[in-house]
C-alpha positions as CSV (number, residue, x, y, z in Angstrom):
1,X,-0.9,-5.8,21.0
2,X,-2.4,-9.1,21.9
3,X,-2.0,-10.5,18.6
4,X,1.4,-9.6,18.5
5,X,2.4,-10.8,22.2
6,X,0.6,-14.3,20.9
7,X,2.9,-14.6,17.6
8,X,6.1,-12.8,18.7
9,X,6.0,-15.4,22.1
10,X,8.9,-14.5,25.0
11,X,10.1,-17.4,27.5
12,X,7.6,-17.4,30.6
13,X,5.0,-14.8,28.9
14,X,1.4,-14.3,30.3
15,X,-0.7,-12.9,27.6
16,X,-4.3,-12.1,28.4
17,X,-6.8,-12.5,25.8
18,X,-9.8,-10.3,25.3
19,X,-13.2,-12.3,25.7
20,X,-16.1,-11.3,24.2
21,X,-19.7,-11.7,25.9
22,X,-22.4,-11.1,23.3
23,X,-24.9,-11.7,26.4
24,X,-23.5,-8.5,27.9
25,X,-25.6,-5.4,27.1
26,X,-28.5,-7.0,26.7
27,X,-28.1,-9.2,23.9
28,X,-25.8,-6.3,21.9
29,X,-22.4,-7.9,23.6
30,X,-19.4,-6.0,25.0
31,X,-15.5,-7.2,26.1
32,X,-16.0,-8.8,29.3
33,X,-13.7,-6.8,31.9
34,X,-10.0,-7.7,32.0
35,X,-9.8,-9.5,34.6
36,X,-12.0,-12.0,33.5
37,X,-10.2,-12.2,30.4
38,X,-7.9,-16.7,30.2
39,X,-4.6,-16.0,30.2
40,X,-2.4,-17.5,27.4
41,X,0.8,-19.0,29.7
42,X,2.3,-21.1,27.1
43,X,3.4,-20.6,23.2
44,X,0.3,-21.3,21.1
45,X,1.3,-23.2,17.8
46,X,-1.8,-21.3,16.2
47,X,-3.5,-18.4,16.9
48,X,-6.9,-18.4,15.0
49,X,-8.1,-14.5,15.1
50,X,-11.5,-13.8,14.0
51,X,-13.3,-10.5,13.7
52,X,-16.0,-9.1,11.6
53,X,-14.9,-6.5,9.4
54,X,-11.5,-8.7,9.0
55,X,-10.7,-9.0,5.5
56,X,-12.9,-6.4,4.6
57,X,-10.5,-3.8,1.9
58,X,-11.7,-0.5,1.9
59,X,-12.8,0.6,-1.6
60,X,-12.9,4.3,-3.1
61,X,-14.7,6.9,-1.1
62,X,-16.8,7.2,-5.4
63,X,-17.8,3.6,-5.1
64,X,-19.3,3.4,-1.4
65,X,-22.8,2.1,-1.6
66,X,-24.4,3.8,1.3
67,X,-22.9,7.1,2.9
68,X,-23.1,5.5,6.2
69,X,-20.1,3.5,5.2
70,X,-17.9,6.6,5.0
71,X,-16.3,6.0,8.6
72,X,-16.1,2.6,8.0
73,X,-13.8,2.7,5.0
74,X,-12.1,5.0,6.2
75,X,-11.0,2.8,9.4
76,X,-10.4,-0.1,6.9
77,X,-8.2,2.1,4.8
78,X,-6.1,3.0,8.2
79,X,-5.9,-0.3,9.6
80,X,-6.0,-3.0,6.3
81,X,-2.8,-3.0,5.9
82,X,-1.6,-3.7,9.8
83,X,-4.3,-6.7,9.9
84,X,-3.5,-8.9,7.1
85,X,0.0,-8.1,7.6
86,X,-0.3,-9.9,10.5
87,X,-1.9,-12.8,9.1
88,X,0.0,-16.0,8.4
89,X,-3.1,-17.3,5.9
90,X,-7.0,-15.6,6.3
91,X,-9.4,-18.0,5.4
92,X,-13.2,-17.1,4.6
93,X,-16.1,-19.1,5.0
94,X,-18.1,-17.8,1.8
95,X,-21.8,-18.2,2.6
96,X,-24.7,-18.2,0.3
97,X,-26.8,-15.1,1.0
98,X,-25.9,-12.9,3.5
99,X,-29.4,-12.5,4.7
100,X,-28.9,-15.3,6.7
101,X,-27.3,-13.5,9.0
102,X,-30.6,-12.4,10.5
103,X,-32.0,-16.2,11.5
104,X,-28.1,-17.4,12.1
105,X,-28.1,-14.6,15.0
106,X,-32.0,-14.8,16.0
107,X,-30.8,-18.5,16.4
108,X,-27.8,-17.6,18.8
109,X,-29.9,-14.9,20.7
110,X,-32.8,-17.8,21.6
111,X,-29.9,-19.6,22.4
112,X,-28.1,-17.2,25.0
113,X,-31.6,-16.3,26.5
114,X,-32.1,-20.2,27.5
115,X,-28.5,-20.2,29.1
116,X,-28.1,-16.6,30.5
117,X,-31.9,-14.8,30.2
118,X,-30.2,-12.0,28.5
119,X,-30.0,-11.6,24.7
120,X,-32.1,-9.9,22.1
121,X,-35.6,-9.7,20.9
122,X,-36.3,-10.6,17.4
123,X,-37.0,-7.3,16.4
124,X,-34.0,-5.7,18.5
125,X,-31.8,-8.9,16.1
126,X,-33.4,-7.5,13.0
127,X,-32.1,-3.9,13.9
128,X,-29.2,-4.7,14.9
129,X,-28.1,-6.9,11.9
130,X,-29.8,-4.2,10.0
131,X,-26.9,-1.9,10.5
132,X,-24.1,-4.3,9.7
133,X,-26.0,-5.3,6.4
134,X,-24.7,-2.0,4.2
135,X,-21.2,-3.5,4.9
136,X,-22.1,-6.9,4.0
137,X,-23.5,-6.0,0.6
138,X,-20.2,-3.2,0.0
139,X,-17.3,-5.8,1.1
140,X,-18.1,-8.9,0.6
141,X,-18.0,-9.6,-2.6
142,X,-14.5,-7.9,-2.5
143,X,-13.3,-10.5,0.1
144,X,-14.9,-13.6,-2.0
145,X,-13.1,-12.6,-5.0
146,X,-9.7,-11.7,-3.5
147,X,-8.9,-15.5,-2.4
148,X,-6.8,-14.8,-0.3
149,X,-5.2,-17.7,1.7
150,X,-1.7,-18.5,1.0
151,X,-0.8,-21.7,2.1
């Protein structure tokens, strides 16, 4: 819905935008509440839209790599569709070796600690990233070879 408030703008709109805190939960991160949420007051000439799993095309239920995924694809199959419909151009940042995930969020964690005190351990990173790695390893190389950003 917020997406499409941003893009489908009406004279003297308010849109809030969801905020995410990855300090909240310890380190594991959470939508801060909505009333802490900026509110959009004005058109926006761009609307930049990140998310982790965006881009991400669900593959055949024959060709998952780990069972764990099952729920996963299935969600992408759902929802694919909707998302980059929505999308004027998606571009993706290709990076090297996804195991560099691990020390790229480490990194952020030690980061957050110094400026909150709350954030993850090194181990709790490595679990955590742990659990997103299976769909790293099943998608990516989808979303590098699809190339898709029309401009």
């Amino acid at each position: 819905a917020t997406l499409r408030r941003l893009t489908h703008w009406r004279p003297g709109g308010r849109v809030p935008v969801p905020r995410y805190d990855k300090s909240a939960r310890g380190g594991a991160g959470d939508r801060l509440p909505p009333g802490q949420w900026p509110v959009v007051t004005e058109r926006p000439q761009v609307v930049f839209f990140e998310g982790w799993c965006l881009g991400f095309e669900p593959v055949a239920a024959a060709a998952l790599c780990d069972p764990c995924l099952a729920p996963v694809n299935a969600a992408l199959g759902e929802q694919f569709e909707a998302w980059t419909g929505a999308l004027d151009a998606l571009v993706v940042v290709q990076v090297e070796d996804p195991e560099y995930v691990y020390e790229w969020r480490r990194e952020a964690e030690r980061e957050m600690k110094g400026r909150s005190g709350a954030g993850m351990s090194d181990a709790e990173v490595t679990r955590f990233c742990d659990r997103c790695m299976p769909a790293y390893r099943q998608y990516l190389p989808g979303l590098y070879t699809a190339a898709v950003v029309p401009l």
